[in-house]
N, C-alpha and C positions, 0 to 999 in steps of 0.2 A: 513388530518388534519381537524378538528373541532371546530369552534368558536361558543360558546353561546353567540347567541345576545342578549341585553339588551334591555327591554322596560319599560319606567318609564311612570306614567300617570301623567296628569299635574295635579297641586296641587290649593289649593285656594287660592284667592289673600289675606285675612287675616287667615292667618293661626295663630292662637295665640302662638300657642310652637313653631312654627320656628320663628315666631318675636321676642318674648321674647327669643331665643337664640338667634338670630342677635343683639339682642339689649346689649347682655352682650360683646359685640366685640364695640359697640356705647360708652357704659360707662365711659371710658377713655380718651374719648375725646368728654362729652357732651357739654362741653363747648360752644365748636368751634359747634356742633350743633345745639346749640340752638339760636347760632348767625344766621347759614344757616336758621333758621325756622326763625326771625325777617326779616331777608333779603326777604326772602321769603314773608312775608307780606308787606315789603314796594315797593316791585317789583309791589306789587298786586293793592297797594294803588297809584302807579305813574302811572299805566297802562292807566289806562281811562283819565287821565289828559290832554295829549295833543289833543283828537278832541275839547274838554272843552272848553279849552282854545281860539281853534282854532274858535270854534263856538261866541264865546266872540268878540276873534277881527272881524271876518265878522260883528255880527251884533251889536256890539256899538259902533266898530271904524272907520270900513272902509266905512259901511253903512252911517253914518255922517260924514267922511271927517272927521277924529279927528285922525290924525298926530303922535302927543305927543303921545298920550294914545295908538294909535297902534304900538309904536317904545318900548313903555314899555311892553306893554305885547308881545312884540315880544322877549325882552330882558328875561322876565320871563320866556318864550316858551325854549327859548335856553339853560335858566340853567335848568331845570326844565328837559330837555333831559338829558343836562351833567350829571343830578345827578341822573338819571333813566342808562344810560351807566354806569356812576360807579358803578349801584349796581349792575346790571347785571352782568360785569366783578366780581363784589365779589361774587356772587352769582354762577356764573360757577366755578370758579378758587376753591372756599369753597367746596363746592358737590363733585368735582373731587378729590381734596385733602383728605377730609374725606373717600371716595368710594376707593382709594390706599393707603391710610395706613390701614383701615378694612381689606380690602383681604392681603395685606401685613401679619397681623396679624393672620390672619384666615389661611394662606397660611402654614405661619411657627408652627402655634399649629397642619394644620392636617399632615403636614410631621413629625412634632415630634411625632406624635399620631400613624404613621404608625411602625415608628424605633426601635417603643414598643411591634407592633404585634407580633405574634406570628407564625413559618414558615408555619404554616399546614395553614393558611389566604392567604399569597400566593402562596402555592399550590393551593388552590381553587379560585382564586380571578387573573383575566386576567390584565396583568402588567399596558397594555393600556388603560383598564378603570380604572386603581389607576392613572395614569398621567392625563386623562382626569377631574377626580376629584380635582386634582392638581393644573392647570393648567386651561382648560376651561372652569369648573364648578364655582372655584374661581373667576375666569375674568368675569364672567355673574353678580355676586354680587354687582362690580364696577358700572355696570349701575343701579342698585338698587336704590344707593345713587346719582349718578350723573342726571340720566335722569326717572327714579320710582320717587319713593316716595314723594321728593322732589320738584319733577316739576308737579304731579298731583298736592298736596296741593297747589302749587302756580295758577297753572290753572283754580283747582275751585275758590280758592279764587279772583282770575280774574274775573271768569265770573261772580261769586255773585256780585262784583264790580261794573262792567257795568252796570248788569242789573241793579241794583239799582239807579245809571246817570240815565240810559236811562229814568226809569219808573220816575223818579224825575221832567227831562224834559220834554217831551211828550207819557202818558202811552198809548194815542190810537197808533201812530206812530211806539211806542214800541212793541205792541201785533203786527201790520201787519208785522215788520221785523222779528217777531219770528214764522209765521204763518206757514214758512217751517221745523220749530225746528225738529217738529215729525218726518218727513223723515229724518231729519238727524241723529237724536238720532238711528231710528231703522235700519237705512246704517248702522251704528257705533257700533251698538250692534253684529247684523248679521258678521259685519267683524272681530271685535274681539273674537268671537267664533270659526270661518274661523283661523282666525290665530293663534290664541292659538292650536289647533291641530297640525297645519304646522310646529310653532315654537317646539312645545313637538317632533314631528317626524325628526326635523332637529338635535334636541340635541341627540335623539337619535343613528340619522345616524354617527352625528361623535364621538359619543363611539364606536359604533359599528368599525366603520373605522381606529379608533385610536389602538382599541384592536386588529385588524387583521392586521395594519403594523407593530404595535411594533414585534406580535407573527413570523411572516414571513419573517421580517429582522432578526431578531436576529437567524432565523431555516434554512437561504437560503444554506447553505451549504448541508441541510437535500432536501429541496426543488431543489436542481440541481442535488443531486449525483443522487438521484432516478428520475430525468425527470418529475419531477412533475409541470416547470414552464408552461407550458400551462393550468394545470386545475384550480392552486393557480391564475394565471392570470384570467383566466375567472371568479374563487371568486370574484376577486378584481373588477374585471367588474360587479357583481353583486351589490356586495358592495356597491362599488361607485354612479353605476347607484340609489340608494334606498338614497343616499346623493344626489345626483343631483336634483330627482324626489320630493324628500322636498323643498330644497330650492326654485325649480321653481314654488313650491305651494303655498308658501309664497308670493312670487314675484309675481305671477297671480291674488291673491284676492289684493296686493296692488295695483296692475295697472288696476283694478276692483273697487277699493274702492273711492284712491283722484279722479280719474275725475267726478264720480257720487255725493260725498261731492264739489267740486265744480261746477256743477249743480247745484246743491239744493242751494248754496247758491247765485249763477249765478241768480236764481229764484227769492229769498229771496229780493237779494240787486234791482232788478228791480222793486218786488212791493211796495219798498221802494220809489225809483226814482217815478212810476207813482203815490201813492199816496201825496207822500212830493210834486213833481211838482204843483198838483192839490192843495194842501194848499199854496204853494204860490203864486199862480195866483191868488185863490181867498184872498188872503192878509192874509189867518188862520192861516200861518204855518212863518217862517223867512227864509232866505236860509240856513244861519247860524248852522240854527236846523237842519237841510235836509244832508248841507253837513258831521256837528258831524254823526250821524247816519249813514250815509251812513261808515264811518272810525269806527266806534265803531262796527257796523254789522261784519264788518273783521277781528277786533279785536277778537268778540265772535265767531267766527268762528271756528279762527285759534287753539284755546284750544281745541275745540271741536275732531276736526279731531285727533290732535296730542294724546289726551286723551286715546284714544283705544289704540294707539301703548303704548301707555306708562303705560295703566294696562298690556297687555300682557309684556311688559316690566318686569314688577313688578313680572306679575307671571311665568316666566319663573327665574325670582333671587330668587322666592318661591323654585320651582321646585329644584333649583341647591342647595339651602341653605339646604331644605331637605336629598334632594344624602350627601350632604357634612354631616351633623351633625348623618345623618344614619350611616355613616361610622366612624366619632367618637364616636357616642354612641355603636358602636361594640366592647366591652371592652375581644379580644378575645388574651388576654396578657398573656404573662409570669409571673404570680405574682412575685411582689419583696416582697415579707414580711419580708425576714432573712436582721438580720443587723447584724451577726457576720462577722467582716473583722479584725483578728488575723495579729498583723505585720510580719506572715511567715507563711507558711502551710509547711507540709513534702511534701505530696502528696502520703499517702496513700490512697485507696481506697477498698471499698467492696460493692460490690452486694449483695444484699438481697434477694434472692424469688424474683427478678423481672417480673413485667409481663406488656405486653404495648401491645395496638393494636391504627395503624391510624385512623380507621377505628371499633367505634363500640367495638364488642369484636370478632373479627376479628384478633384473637395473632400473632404477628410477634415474640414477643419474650414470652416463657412460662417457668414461673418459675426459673428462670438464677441466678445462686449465684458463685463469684467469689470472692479472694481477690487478692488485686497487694499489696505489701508490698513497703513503700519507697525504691526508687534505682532498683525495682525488671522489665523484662520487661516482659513483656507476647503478647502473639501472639495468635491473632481469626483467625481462617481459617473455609473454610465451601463456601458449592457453593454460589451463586450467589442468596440471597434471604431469605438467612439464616438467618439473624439479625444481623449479624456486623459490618453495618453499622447507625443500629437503637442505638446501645448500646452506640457509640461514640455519638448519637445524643441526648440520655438520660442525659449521664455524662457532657453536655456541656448545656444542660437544655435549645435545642432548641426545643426537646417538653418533657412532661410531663410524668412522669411515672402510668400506672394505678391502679398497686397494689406493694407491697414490699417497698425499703428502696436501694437509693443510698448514701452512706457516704464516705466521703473526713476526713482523721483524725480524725474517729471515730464521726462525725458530718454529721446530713443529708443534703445533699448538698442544700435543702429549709430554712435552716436556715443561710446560708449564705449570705450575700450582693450578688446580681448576678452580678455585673460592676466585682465587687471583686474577684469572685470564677473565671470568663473570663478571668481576668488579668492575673491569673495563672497558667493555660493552653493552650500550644503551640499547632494551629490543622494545617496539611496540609494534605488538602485533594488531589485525585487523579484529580480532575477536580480543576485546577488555575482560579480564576477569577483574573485578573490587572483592573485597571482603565486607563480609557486616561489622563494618566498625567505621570509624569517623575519615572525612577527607584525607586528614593530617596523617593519617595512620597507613591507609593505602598509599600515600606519597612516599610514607618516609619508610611502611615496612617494618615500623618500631625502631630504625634506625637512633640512638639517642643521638648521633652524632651530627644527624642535620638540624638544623633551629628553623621556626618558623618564618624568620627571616629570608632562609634561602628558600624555604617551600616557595614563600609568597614573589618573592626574585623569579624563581622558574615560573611559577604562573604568569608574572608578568611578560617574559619573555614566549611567553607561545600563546598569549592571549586569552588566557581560564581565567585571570585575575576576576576579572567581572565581576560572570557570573559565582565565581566562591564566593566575595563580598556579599552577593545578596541571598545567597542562600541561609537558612536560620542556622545562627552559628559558626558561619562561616568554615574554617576551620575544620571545627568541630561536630559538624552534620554529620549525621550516623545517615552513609548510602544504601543501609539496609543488604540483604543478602543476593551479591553478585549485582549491584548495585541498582536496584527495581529502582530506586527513587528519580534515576537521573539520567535527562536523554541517552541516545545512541549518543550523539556530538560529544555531548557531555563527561562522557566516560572517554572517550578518545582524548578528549583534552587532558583529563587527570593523567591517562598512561602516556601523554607528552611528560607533561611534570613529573612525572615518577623517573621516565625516563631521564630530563634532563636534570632532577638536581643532584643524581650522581656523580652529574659532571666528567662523563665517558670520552676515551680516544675513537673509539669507534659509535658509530650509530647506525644501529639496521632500523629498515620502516617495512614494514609488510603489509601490504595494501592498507595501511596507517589512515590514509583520509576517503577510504569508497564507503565510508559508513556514515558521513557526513553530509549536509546540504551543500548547493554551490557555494551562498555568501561566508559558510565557515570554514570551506575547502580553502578558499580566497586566503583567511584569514590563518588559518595554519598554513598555507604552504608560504605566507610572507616568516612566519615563525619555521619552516623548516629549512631557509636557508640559512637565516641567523642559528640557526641550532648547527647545521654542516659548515660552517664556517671553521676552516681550521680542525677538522676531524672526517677522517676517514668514513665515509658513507655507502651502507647499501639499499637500493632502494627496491621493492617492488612492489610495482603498480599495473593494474590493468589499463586506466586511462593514460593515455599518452600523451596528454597534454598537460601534464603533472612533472612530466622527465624530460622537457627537450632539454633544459640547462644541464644534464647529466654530460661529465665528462667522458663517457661510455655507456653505448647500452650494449648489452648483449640479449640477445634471443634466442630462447631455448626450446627447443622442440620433441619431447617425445625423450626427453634425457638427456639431449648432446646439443652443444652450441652452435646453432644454422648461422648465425650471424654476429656481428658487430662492428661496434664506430659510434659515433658520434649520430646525432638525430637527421641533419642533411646529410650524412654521407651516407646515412641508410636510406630516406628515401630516394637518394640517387640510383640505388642498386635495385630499384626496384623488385626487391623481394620478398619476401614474408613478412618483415616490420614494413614495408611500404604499403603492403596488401591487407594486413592489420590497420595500418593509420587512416587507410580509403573506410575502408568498413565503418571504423568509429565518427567520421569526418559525418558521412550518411545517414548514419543512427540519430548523431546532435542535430543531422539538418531536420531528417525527419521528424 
């Protein structure tokens, strides 16, 4: 087995087109941000307040013994916090709030956007990197808004703040506390280049890792029958190892980065102390000043440092935003154009000159013209490769045909509403998918509009009745994930019921009963004539004693129609369905 790993390179922190589509997820609620952007300034504008103030009382209160006046600006001191923690809390609580309803939103338009794809998308497209976009691309945006964007503007606007106190109060004092700026700026630059790689190769590691658990649980039956879990495990040890080895890269330039930022400012706040000491000894300086300074240096500090995490922040919600809107602008859809939805269809059908290839022009199917008349059923046989499985996938228009004409009641089946034309075709295929959830729920699909009533009608009618009665719960038996709990048979029979309590004009069967024992092939196939009675039917089957009653079979060879008729009139012709029915005749004798 083989997984293509994914490498995305990191993107720029103003990217204009992913802003402005982030920003159309903003819109709806600018309100509330443009509150967080005021908030945001008055965080910025309380910041510098308290050494200020603090510098105040030392040197006009406490320095003169003036009681009163220190007791009030003390009182000031404390609202002036209170009202700086209030904003704060508004200020976190806003950002966070805004940053979960965005992805919220973002979350539900690109799962609605996937539900649209198209299937040959995920054929090509590993399940694990669509959840990962899902899920931890989306979740990376939430920081955007809480700990990005947000909290940059408030940081610069910080530190323009300060500097402007500081340089207000003393600009010499101010130049020597910022003497060490330089080195800290170019620690800070250096580290956020450092990281931004780390963080781009840790995103990557868990696509990667996400794509190769999803693929490997879901295939483990494939992976133990052939003894493959030693080499699938050493993948996984690769794998992982390539997540590990990021993460710790990250982790190495940060326990590299803060203790040399505080150095530098360990430096800073010292030749602050030596020179502030020195003007207050010689009476130039206040202590007042000396001690502001010394609390405002910390202040400017602390944005500084946090600054770099929070552009790589920022560009890593780039990075993810782009994955994310790359995958909605992939508009690799089923056109809906037709809006004819008639209160009834017959459910005739005709092929045209069909031709389709997955692949290019690469035909699986070449030139194919059939018709089914309402009520009529017809049977595709033909080895394993042949297109008759392609042709149920054409009529069900889960992909596209590339030349000719499919019509439903003399209407091409592109002109119809596609919810519409779905509605009215019953498919079970040879492979059952259940969901983990209850009987009642895979039948009906959450349908509210069926009642148990008719669940238990269908089951009656194709013979699952039974066995659901004695299952615990009936009903309500949770068949566990892809339905582990319940035979092969067993699930064949629910995706009968599924099938029939929609109560379809058409009904396709896709080798419907080869997954089955004899006595309950018996027993569905007496349920699959009551089910084709009066509805359009296609069937295929490899066994051929499953389709003589077919009002046509045709056989298909290599993409193109070698035959048809009725079941004696093929073996009359003695041809390739006569030479198929001898084979199989040999196989049951033997």
């Amino acid at each position: 087995m083989s997984l293509e790993k994914e490498n995305v390179k990191s993107g720029e922190i103003l990217d204009a087109k992913v802003l402005k589509q982030l920003y159309q997820f903003v819109k709806p609620y600018k309100s509330r941000f443009y509150l967080l952007v005021l908030l945001t300034l008055l965080l910025a504008i309380l910041a510098p307040t308290r050494p200020l103030f603090i510098q105040i009382a030392i040197d006009d209160y406490v320095a003169l013994g003036d009681k009163e006046g220190l007791t009030r600006i003390i009182y000031i001191l404390v609202g002036l916090m209170l009202a700086q923690a209030l904003v704060q809390w508004a200020h976190t609580y806003l950002s966070g709030w805004i940053g979960q309803v965005i992805i919220r939103d973002i979350r539900v338009k690109l799962y609605r956007h996937l539900l649209k794809m198209r299937l040959k998308f995920f054929d090509n497209t590993p399940i694990g990197r669509l959840v990962t976009r899902n899920v931890s691309d989306v979740e990376t945006l939430a920081d955007v808004f809480s700990e990005g964007l947000a909290a940059i503007i408030g940081d610069l606007l910080q530190l323009v703040t300060i500097l402007g106190v500081m340089f207000y109060i003393d600009w010499k004092l101010t130049l020597v506390s910022l003497s060490t700026l330089p080195l800290l700026i170019i620690s800070t630059y250096v580290f956020k280049e450092k990281i931004k790689v780390a963080f781009n190769e840790v995103r990557n590691a868990v696509s990667n890792l996400n794509a190769f658990l999803q693929e490997h649980i879901t295939g483990m039956n494939i992976v133990q029958i052939f003894n493959r879990e030693k080499r699938e495990y050493e993948k996984f040890q690769s794998i992982n190892k390539e997540h590990r080895k990021a993460h710790l890269k990250s982790v190495l330039y940060y326990s590299v980065y803060y203790p040399v930022s505080e150095i530098i400012q360990a430096i800073g706040l010292g030749l602050v102390v030596w020179y502030g000491a020195t003007g207050v000894f010689d009476l130039d300086l206040k202590v007042g000043v000396l001690i502001s300074f010394i609390m405002y240096l910390q202040l400017f500090f602390r944005p500084i440092r946090m600054i770099a995490d929070r552009f790589n922040t920022l560009q890593m919600g780039v990075v993810s935003s782009d994955r994310i809107f790359k995958l909605m602008d992939n508009h690799d859809q089923i056109p809906n154009e037709g809006s004819y939805a008639p209160e009834k269809i017959n459910g005739g059908i005709q092929l045209q000159n069909v031709w389709f290839a997955y692949n290019d022009e690469e035909w699986v199917l070449k030139n194919i013209s059939f018709d089914v008349k309402h009520g009529e059923t017809i049977a595709l046989v033909g080895a394993t490769g042949a297109g008759k499985s392609s042709i149920i996938n054409l009529i069900t228009r889960f992909y596209e045909i590339n030349k000719g004409n499919i019509l439903v009641d003399g209407r091409d089946i592109r002109e119809y509403e596609l919810g519409f034309l779905r509605k009215h075709i019953g498919v079970v295929l040879q492979d059952v998918f259940l969901f983990s959830d209850t009987i009642y729920f895979n039948i009906t699909l959450g349908n509210p509009d069926i009642s148990r009533e008719q669940v238990m009608h269908a089951a009656k009618l194709v013979g699952a009745k039974k066995f659901i009665e004695k299952l615990p719960g009936g009903l309500d038996y949770n068949v566990m994930e892809r339905g582990a709990t319940l035979s092969v048979g067993q699930r064949q029979l629910i995706s009968f019921v599924r099938a029939m309590v929609y109560n379809p004009e058409i009904l396709i069967l896709d080798e419907a009963t080869s997954s089955v024992d004899t006595e309950t092939e018996e027993m569905i196939q007496k349920a699959i004539e009551k089910m084709m009675k009066g509805r359009t039917s296609i069937v295929i089957a490899h066994r051929l004693s499953t389709i003589k009653k077919a009002d046509k079979i045709i056989l298909l060879h290599q993409g193109e129609i070698k035959e048809s008729g009725t079941h004696e009139s093929l073996l009359e012709q003695e041809g390739y369905y006569a030479h198929l029915h001898q084979l199989q005749l040999k196989s049951m004798v033997s």
